[in-house]
N, C-alpha and C positions, 0 to 999 in steps of 0.2 A: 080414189083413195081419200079417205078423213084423215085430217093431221090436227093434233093441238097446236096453240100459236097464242103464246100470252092470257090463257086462260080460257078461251073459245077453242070450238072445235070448227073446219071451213075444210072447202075441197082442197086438193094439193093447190090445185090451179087458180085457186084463189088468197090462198095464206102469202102474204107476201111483208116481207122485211124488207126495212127499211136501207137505201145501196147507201148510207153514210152508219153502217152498224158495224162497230168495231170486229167483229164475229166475219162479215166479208171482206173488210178492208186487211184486217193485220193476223186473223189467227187468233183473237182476244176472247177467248172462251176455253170452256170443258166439255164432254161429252160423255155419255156410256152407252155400251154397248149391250142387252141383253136380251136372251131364249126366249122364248113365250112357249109355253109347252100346256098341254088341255086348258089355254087361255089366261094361265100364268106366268107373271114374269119370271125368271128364275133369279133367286138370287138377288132381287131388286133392292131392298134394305142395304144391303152391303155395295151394291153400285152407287147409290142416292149418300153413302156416309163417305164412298171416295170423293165425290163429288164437292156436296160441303166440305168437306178440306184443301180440295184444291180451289174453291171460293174463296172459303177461309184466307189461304196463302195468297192467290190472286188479288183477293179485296172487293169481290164483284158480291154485291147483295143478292142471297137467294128472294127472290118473291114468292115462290111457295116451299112450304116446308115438307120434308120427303113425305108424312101421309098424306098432302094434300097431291102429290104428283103420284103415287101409287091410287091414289082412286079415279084420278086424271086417266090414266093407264089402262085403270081397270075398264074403263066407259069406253074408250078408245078403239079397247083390243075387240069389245063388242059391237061400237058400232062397224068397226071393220071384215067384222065377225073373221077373225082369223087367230083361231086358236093354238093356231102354230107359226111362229113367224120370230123375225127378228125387230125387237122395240129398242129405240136409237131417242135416247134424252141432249140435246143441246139447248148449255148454257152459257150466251154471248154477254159482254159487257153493254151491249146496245150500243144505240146509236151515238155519236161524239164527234168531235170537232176534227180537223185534218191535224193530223203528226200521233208522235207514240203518245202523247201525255193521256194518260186515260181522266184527267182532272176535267171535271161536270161533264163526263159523260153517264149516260142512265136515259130511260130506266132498261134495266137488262131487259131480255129477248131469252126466252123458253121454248121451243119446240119440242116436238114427241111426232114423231113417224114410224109408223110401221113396213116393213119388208118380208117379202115372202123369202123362202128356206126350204132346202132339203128336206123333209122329212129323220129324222133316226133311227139308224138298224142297228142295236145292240150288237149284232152278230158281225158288221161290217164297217167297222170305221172308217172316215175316208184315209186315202192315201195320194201323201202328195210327193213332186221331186223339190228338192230343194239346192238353191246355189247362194254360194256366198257372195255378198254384195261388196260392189267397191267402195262404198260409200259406210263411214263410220261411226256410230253412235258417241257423244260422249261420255266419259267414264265416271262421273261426279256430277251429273246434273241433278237439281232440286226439283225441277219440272216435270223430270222422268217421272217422278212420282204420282201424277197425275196424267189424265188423259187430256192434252189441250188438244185446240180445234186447228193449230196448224204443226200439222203433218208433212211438212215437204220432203222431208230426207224419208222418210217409209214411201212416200209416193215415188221418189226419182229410186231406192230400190224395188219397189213393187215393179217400176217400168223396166227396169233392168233385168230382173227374173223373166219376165215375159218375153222380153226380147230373146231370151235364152230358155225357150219353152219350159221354165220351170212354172210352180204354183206358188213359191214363195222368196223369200232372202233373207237369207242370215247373216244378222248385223254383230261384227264383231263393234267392240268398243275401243276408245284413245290407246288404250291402256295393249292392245293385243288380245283380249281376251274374248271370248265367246258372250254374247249380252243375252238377246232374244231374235226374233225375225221382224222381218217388217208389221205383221198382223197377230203374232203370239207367242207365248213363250214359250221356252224353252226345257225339254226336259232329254236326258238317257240315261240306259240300263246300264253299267259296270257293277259286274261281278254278281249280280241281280239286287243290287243297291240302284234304286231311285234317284235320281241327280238333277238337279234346276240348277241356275247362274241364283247368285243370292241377289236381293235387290241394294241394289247402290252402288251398282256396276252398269249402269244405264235399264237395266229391266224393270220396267214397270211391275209393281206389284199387283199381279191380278188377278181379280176372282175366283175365276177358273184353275188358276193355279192353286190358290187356296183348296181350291175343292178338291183338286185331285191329290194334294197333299194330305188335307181330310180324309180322303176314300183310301190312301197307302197305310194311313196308320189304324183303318177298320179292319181290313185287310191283311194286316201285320208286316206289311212290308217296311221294309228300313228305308229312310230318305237318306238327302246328304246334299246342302244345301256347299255350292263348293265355284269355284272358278276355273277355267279349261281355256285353254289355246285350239285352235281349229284342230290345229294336228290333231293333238292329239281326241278330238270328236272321231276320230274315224275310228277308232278305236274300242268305239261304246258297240254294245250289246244288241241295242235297240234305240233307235230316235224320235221321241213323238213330240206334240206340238198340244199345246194349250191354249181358245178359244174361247169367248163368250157363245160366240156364233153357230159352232160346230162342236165343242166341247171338248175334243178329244184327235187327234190328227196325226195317224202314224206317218214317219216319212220314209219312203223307199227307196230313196236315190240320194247323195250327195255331190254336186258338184263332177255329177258323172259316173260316180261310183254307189255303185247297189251297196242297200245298209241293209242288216238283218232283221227282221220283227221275229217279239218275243212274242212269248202266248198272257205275261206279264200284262204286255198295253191290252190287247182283248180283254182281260181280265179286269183293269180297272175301268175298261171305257165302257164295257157291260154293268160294274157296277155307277159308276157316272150316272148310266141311261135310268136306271133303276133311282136313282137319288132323281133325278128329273123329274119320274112321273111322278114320286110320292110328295115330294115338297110343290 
């Protein structure tokens, strides 16, 4: 596998960072996550401006500017020739001295690696079980806002779903309220109104959910942008799940209990697949 690494391209097994890089030591970065679809990223404009702003906030200098890392991308995804895949941008503060102060650390650290993926069936979304995690988001973070590079509370949920043969975990927030899951957001059907957690309740604002916000209102569906107690999730219509990765992710189980699927989520996650191939 080819990976970028500071502006070169090098085998995996040979890109190597540096062990005093902020990025391994503390979680001192950003990252995104996006599709590669007939050798396209999806969406990548809008991951590359989330990006810049959690810079921005962090204080960490970009060293290339998003079209210099979308043409990076583009050579990338060729020399790897894998026109379908999942393309994963991290941006560390670099290397730095020992403690939190990030003062005269530099120069940041860019990486670009590619991952292989599912394939997309219009006609079949995955379907996952999902349980709720003991572990709780908080309700008012700044940082939610961004994708940083440490994840530990998604990881010890991630681990906790598994242990409990689920595929995922749903992270409620301080507050009692429903946020997102460990790996995407949130969405269900009441009443055949469309419903996300709004962001600033620990949900990251995410692309993907953009997009399928996008494709409800092509569609003529009604959104409703709102806040929910677990309880009352059991309660919704239908539950699916929003992805860079996957795009689209009905859930068929909660916490032990079978959820219903609407013909609703096939409907947008057919139109999703269709937005993928054309853009």
């Amino acid at each position: 596998m080819v990976v970028f690494l500071n502006g070169k391209f090098a085998s995996e097994a040979k890109a190597v960072v540096r062990v005093n890089d902020r990025g391994f030591l503390y979680g001192d970065g950003l990252f995104e996550t996006m599709r590669v679809f007939n050798g396209r990223p999806f969406r990548m404009a809008q991951h590359l401006e989330r990006m810049v702003r959690g810079a921005n906030f962090l204080k960490i200098p970009m060293p290339f500017t998003p079209k210099e890392l979308h043409h990076f991308a583009g050579q990338l995804i060729e020399k790897n020739k894998m026109p379908e895949a999942v393309l994963r941008v991290t941006l560390t503060r670099g290397p730095g001295e020992r403690g939190y102060s990030p003062k005269n650390a530099g120069p940041p650290t860019v990486v670009m690696t590619m991952h292989e993926i599912t394939p997309v069936d219009p006609a079949n979304p995955p379907r996952w079980h999902l349980v709720t995690s003991s572990f709780q988001i908080p309700a008012s973070d700044p940082l939610a806002s961004f994708k940083t590079t440490n994840k530990l509370l998604q990881i010890a949920a991630s681990a906790e779903a598994e242990a409990r043969d689920a595929d995922d975990a749903l992270l409620v927030n301080t507050n009692g309220e429903v946020a997102e899951t460990a790996s995407a957001n949130l969405f269900w059907i009441y009443h055949d109104k469309i419903c996300t957690t709004p962001t600033g309740r620990g949900a990251l604002p995410g692309i993907t959910r953009a997009v399928i916000l996008e494709i409800c209102q092509v569609l003529g569906l009604q959104t409703n942008k709102r806040v929910i107690k677990r309880e009352a999730l059991k309660n919704a219509e239908a539950i699916f799940l929003s992805q860079s990765a996957l795009g689209l992710v009905s859930i068929v189980n909660l916490d032990g209990d079978p959820v219903p699927e609407s013909p609703l989520v096939e409907k947008i996650y057919a139109s999703y697949c269709e937005m993928l191939a054309k853009e």
